[in-house]
C-alpha positions as CSV (number, residue, x, y, z in Angstrom):
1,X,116.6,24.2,174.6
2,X,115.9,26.6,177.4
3,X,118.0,29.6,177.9
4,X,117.7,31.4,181.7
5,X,118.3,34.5,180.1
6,X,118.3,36.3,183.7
7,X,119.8,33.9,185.7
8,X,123.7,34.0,186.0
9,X,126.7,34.7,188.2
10,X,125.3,38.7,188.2
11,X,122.2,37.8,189.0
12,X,120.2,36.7,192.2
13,X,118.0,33.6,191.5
14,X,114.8,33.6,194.0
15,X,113.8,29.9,194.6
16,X,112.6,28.4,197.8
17,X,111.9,24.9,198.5
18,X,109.3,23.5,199.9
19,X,109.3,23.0,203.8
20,X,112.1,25.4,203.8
21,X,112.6,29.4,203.8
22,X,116.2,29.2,202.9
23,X,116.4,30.9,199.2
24,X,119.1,30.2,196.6
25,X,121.2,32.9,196.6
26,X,123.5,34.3,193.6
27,X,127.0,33.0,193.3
28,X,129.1,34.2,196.7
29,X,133.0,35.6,195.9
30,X,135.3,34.0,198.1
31,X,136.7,37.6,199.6
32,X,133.2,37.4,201.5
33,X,134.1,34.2,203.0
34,X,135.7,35.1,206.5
35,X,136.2,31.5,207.5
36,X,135.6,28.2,205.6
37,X,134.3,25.7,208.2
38,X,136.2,22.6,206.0
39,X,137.9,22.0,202.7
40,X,138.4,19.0,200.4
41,X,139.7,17.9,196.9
42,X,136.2,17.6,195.4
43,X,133.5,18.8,197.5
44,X,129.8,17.1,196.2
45,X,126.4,18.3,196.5
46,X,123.7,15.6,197.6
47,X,124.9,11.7,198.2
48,X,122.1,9.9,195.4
49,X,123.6,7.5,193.3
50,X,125.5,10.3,191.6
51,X,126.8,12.3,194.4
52,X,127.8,8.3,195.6
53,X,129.3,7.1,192.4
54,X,131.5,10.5,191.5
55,X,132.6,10.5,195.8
56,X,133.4,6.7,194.6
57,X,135.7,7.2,191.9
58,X,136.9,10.4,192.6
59,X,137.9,8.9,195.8
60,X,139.7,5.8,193.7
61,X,141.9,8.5,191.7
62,X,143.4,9.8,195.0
63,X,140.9,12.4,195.8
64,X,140.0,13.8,199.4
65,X,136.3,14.3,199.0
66,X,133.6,15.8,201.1
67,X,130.0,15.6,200.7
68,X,127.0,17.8,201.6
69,X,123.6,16.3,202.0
70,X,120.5,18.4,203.2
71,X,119.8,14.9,204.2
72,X,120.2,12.9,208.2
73,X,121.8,10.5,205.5
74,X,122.4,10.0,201.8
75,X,120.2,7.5,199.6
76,X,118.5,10.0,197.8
77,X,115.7,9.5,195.2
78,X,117.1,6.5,194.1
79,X,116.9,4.6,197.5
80,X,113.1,4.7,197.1
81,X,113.0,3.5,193.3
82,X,112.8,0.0,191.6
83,X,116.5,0.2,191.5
84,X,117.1,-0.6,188.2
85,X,119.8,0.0,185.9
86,X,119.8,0.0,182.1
87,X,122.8,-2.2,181.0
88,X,123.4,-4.2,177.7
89,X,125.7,-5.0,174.9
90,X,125.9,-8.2,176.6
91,X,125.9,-8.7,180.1
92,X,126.9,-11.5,182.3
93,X,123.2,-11.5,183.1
94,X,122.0,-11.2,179.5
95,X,124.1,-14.4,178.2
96,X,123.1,-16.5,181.7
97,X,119.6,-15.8,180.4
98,X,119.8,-16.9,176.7
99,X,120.1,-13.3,174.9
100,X,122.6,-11.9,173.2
101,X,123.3,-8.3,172.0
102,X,124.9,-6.0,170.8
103,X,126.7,-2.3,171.4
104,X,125.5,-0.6,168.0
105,X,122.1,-2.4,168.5
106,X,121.9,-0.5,172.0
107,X,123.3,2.8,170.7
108,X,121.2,2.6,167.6
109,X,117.9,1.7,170.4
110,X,119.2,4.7,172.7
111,X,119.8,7.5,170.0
112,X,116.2,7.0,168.2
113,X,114.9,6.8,172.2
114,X,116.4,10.2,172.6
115,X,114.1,12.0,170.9
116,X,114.9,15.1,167.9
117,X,117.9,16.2,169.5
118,X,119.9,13.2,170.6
119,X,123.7,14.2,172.4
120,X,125.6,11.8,170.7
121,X,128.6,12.0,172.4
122,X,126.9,10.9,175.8
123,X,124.7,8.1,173.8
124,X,128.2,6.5,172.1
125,X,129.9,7.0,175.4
126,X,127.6,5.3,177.7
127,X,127.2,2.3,175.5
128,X,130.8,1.6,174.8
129,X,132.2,1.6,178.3
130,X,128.4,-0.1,179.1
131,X,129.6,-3.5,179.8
132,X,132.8,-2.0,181.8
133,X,130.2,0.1,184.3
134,X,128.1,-3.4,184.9
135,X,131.5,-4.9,186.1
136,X,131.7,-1.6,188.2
137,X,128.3,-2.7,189.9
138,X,129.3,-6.2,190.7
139,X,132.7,-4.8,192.0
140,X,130.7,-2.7,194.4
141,X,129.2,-6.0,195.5
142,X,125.7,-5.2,193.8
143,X,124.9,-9.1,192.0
144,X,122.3,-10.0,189.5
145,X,120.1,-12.6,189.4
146,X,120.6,-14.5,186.1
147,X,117.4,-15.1,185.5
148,X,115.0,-13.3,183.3
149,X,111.2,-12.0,184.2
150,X,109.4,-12.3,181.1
151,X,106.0,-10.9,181.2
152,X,105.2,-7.3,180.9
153,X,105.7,-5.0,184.2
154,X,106.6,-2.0,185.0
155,X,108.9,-4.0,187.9
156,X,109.9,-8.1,188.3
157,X,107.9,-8.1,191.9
158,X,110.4,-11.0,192.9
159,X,114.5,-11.1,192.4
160,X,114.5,-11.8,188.5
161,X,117.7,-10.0,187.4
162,X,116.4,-9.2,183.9
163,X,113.4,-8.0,182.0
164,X,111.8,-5.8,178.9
165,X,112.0,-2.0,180.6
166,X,111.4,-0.2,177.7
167,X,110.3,-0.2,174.1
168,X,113.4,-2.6,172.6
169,X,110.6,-5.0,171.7
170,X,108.3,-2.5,170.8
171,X,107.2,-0.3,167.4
172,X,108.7,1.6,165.7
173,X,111.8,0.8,168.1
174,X,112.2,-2.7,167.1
175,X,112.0,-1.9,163.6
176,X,114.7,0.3,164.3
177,X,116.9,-2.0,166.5
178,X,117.7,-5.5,167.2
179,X,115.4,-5.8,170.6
180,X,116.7,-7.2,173.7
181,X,116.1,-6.6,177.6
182,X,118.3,-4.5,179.4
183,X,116.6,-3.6,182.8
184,X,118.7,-5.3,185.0
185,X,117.9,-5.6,188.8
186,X,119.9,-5.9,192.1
187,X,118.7,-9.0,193.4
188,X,116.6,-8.6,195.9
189,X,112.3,-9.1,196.7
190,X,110.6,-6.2,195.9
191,X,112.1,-2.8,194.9
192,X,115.8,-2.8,194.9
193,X,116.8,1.1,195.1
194,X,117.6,0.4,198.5
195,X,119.7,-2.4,198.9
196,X,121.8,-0.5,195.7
197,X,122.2,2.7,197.8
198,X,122.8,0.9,200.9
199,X,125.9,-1.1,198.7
200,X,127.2,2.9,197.5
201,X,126.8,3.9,200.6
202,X,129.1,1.3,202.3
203,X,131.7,1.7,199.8
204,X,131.8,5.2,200.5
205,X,132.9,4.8,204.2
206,X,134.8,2.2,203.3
207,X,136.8,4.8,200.8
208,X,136.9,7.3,203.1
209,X,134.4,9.7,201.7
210,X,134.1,12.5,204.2
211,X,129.7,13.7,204.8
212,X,128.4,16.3,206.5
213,X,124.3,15.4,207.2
214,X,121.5,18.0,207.4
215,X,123.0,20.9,205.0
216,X,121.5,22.5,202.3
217,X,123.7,24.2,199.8
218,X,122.7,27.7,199.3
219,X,125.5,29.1,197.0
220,X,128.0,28.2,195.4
221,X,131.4,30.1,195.7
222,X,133.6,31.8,193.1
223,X,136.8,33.7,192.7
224,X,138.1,37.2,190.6
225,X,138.3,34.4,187.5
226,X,135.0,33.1,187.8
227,X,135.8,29.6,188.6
228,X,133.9,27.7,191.5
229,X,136.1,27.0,194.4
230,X,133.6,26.4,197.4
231,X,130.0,25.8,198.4
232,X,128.0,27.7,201.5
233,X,125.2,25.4,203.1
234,X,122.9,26.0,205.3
235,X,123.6,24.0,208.5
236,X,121.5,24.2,211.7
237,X,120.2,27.9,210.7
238,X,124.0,29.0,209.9
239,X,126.0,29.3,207.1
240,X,128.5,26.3,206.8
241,X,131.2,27.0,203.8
242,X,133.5,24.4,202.3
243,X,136.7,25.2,200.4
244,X,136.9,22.9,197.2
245,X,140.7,22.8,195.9
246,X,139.5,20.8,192.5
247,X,136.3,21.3,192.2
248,X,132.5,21.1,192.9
249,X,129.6,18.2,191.6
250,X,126.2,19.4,191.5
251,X,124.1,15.8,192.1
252,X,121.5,17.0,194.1
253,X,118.5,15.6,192.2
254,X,115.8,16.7,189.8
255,X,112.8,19.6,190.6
256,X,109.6,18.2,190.4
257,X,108.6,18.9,193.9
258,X,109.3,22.9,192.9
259,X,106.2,23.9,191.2
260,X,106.8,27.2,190.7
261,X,109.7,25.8,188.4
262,X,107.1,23.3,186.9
263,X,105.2,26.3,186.1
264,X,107.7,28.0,184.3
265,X,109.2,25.5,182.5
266,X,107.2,21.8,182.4
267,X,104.0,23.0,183.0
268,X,102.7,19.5,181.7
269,X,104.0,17.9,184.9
270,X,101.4,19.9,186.6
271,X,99.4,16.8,186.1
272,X,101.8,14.2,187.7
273,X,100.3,13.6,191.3
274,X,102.6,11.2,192.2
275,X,106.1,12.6,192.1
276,X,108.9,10.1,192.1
277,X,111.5,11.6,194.1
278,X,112.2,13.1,197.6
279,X,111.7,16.2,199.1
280,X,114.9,17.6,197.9
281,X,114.3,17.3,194.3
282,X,113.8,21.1,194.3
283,X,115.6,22.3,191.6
284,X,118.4,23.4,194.4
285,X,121.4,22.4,192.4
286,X,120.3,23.1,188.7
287,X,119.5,26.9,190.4
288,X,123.4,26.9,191.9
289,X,124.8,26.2,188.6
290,X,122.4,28.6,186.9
291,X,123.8,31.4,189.5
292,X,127.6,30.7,188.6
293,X,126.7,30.7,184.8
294,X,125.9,27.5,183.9
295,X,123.2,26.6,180.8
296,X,120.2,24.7,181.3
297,X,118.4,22.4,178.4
298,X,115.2,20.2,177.9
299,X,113.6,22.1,181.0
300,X,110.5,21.0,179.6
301,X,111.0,17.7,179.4
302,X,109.8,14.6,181.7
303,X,108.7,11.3,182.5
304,X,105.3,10.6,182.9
305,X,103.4,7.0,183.5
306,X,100.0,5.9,183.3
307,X,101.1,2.1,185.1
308,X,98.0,0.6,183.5
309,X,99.3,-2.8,183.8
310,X,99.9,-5.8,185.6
311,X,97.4,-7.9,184.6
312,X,98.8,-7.9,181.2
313,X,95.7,-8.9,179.5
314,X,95.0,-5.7,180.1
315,X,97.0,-4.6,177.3
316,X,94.5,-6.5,174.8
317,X,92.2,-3.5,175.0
318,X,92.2,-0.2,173.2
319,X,93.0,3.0,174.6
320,X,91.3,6.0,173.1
321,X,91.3,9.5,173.4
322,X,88.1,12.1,173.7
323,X,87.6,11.7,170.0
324,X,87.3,7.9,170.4
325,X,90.4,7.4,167.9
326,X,93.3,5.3,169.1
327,X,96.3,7.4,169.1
328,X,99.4,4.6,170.6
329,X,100.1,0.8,170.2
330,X,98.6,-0.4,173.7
331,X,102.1,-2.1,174.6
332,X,104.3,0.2,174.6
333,X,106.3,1.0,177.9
334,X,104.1,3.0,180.3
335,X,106.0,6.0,180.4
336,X,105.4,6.6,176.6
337,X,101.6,5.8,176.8
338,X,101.2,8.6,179.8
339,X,103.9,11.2,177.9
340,X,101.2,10.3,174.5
341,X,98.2,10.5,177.3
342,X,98.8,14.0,178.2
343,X,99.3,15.6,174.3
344,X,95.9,14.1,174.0
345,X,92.6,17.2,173.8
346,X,92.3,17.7,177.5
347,X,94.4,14.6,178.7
348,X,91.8,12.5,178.7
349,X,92.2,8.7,177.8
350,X,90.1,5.7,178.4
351,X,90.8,1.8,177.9
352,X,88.4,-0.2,176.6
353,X,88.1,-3.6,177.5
354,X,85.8,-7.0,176.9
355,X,84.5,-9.1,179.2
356,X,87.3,-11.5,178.3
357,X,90.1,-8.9,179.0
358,X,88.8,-6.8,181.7
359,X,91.1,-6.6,184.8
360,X,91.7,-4.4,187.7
361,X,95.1,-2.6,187.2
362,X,97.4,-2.6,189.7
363,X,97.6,0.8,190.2
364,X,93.7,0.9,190.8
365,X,92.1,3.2,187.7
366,X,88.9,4.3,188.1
367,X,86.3,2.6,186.4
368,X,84.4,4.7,183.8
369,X,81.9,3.0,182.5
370,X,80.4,-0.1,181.5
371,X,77.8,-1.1,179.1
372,X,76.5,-4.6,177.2
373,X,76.5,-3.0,174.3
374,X,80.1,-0.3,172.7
375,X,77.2,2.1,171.1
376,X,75.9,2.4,175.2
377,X,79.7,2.7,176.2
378,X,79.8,5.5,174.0
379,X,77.5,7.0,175.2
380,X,77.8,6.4,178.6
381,X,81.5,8.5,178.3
382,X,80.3,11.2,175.6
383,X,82.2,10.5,173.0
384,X,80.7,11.8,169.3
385,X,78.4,9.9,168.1
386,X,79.8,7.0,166.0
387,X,83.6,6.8,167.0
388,X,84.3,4.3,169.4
389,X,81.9,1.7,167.2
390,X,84.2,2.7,164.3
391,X,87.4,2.4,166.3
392,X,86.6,-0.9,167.5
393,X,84.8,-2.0,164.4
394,X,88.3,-1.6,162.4
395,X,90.5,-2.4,165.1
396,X,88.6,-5.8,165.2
397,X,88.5,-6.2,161.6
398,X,92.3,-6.5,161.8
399,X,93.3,-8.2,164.9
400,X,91.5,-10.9,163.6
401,X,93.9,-11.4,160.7
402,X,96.6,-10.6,163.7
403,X,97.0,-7.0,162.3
404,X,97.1,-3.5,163.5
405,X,98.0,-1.4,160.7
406,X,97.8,2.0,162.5
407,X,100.1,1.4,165.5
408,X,101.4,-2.2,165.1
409,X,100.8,-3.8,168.2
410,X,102.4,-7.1,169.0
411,X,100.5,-10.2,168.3
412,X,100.5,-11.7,171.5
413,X,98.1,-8.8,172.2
414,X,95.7,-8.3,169.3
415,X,92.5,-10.1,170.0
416,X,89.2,-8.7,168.7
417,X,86.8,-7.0,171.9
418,X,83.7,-9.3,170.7
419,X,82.5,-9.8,173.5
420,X,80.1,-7.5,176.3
421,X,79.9,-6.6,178.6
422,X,82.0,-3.6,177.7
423,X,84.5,-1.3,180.4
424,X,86.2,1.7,180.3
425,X,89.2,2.6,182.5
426,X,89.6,5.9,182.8
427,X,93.4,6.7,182.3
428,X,92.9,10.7,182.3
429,X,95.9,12.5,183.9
430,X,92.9,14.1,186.3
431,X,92.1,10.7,187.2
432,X,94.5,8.1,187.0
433,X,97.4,8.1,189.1
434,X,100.0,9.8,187.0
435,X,104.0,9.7,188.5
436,X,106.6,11.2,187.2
437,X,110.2,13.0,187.6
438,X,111.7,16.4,185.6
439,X,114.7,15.1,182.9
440,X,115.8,18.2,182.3
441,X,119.1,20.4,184.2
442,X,122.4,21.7,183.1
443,X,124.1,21.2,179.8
444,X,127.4,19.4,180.5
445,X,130.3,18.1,178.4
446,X,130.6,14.1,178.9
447,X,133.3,14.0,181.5
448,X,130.8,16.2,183.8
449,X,131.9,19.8,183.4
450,X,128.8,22.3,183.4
451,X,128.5,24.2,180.4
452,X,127.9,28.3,179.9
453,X,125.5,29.3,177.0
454,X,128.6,29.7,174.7
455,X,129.6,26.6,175.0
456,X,132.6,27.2,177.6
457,X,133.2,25.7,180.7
458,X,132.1,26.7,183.9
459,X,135.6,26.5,185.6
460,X,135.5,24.3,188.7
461,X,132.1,23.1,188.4
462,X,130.9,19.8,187.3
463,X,127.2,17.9,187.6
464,X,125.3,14.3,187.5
465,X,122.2,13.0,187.6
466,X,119.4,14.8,187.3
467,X,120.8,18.1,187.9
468,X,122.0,17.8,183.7
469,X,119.8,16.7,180.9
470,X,120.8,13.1,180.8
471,X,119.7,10.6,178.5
472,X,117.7,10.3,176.7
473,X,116.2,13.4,176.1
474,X,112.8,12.8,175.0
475,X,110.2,11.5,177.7
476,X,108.4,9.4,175.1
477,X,112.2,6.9,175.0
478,X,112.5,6.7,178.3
479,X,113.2,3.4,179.6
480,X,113.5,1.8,183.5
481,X,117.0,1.9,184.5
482,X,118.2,5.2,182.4
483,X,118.2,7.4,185.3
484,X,120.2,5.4,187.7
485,X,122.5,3.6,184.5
486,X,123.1,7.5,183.6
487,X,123.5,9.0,187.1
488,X,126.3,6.2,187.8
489,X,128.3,6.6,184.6
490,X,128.2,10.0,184.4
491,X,128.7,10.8,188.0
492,X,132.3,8.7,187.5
493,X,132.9,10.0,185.4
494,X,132.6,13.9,186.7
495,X,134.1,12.7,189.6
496,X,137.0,11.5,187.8
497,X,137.2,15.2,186.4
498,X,137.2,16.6,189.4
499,X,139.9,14.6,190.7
500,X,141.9,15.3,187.9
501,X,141.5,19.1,188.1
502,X,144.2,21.4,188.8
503,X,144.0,22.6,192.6
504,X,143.5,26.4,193.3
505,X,146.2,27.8,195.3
């Protein structure tokens, strides 16, 4: 966990985002607040699919509710993703396509993908209302394609409604847990984050959700008690301030575009040179709910890829590290091959292929080297003298009996590298292209209230998305879809909260 030690309701945080000169400010008390320019129920920072699904539902329970987006218009980091969602326990979509599954085979998947220190509340949660929050998609008129995309990819490229997004079918996980796919797509060509925004988006208008465009929340506002009861954005170089009667969501995004905050807290993402996100994934609300007293945990945490594949054949070769020792099963999902990449001596990591299983990545890596021969590959990328022959010489040895004792990769991918010429794709995180996001943010209960260090409440304040720690908590479990799957849920969810809260006089 990561305690801000200096960073509370006393306390002035100093952050500026990029592009901007408008610092976060320490919590404001409402007696400095001459005039508040509007006032609502619920009053939400950022319209992503968070700040969209808690307006949504907060909204359904009777709530007037008012967003702020720094934005000309809401979509946030999720209308430039894939657009997936992670559903299962047995979809509509999952029995169209042939699989079935099951709710403790997902929570048992999810909690060992979670990492050392799982929230189990949040795990058991999300997978026993799971099948209830896919009904909540198709009610917002988001459809899946019942058909299932069954090679491996980091994406379907056409409308497939279903594939493998993760490690279900992958060790140690599917030792561990009945595997079955549960990336499911919005069906549409391409990437789909768009299309699913543009669908929250319309229901929001439809519902009446109230935004105000182009304002950046500087601080958040509280009374003698403490609790949050406003926000103050910036708005056209003026201080804008909104009244909340019930409350305040944080869902303005993640902070992987603030690298003075990567520096200070996931210094490993230094090496992502692809962020995935927007320009407002700045750390601007996990910094609000810091200044009112909030608690932030797995700071350090993150997703990390190394998209290696499509072509899958790709995925017959071995990676190594600068040792010229294998170090992960070759399958796995990308984002826990690039998290394993970067613990590797100097983040260095090459692939070695044959002649029969060379192919240029989609993402483009950089060739390293090639030689007829694995003793002149070696060579050729400096590894000690010896190691790569051995490597392959044992790696061989057992794919040819269709093993791989050391990291059990899947049969249809063990095929002995006989065969020269000989290539090396360099996967290095200062060569490859490396994207990634932050995972960590505030500590919330559940139902979206933001947590002090002691555990209590912070009155009047609730978050989503990737202002909280979500799920799972360990970069190396991640799967496609968790991010928007946990964003939606849990930003109902707060905005059911929020609804429900008692107004302040």
């Amino acid at each position: 966990m990561f305690y801000f030690e200096a960073m509370s309701v006393h306390t002035a945080v100093a952050s500026t985002s990029p592009g901007s000169n408008e610092p976060i400010t320490l919590a404001r008390h409402a007696r400095e607040i001459d005039t508040w320019n509007e006032e609502a129920d619920v009053v939400i920072v950022g319209m992503g699919a968070a700040g969209a699904s808690a307006a949504i539902e907060a909204r359904g329970h009777g709530a007037d509710v008012l967003v702020l987006e720094r934005a000309a218009d809401g979509g946030g980091s999720t209308a430039l993703s894939g657009g997936i969602i992670y559903f299962g326990g047995g979809t509509e979509t999952q029995r169209a396509c042939g699989f079935s599954d099951d709710l403790d085979e997902m929570y048992k998947y999810l909690l060992a993908a979670s990492g050392p220190n799982p929230d189990e509340a949040k795990v058991r949660l999300y997978c026993e209302r799971n099948l209830e929050h896919y009904a909540w998609f198709k009610a917002q008129d988001v459809e899946f394609k019942p058909s299932f995309f069954a090679k491996k990819t980091t994406e379907p490229p056409g409308d497939d409604g279903l594939f493998y997004s993760g490690n279900e079918n992958v060790w140690p996980f599917n030792e561990l847990a009945k595997p079955a796919p549960r990336g499911h797509k919005p069906r549409t060509p391409g990437s789909a984050g768009k299309l699913l925004m543009d669908k929250l988006l319309t229901q929001t208008a439809k519902r009446g959700v109230r935004q105000v465009q182009d304002s950046r929340a500087s601080s958040l506002v509280v009374d003698d008690a403490q609790r949050v009861v406003g926000v103050v954005a910036r708005r056209y170089g003026s201080d804008y301030a909104v009244r909340a009667r019930r409350g305040v969501i944080l869902a303005a995004g993640g902070f992987i575009m603030n690298r003075t905050m990567l520096a200070a807290h996931a210094p490993k993402l230094l090496n992502v040179n692809l962020q995935i996100g927007n320009p407002g994934d700045d750390g601007t609300g996990i910094l609000l709910g810091l200044a009112a007293g909030g608690y932030a945990i797995g700071m350090g945490e993150g997703f990390v890829s190394v998209p290696f594949y499509p072509p899958s054949k790709l995925l017959n070769g071995v990676l190594v590290n600068a040792q010229g020792q294998r170090f992960i099963n070759e399958d796995a999902y990308h984002g826990r091959t690039g998290d394993n990449i970067l613990r590797q001596t100097g983040a260095v990591a090459y692939l070695i292929c044959d002649e029969a299983h060379f192919g240029r990545p989609l993402a483009g890596m950089q060739l390293k080297a090639a030689s007829e021969t694995l003793e002149g590959l070696e060579a050729e990328l400096a590894l000690p003298s010896g190691s790569l022959v051995a490597t392959i010489r044992y790696y061989n040895a057992n794919a040819a009996l269709g093993q791989d004792p050391l990291f059990h990769k899947a049969g249809s991918y063990l095929t002995p590298l006989e065969r020269g010429p000989f290539a090396a794709l360099d996967l290095s995180a200062k060569s490859a292209i490396v994207p990634g996001f932050t995972m960590g943010g505030l500590d919330t209960l559940p139902s979206g209230e933001v947590l002090r260090p002691d555990g209590r409440v912070v009155a009047g304040l609730y978050a989503a998305g990737r202002n909280t720690c979500g799920l799972p908590r360990s970069a190396a479990g991640y799967s496609s879809g968790m991010s928007i799957g946990c964003a939606t849920f849990f930003g109902r969810l707060a905005g059911t909260s929020a609804a429900r809260a008692e107004p302040v006089g």
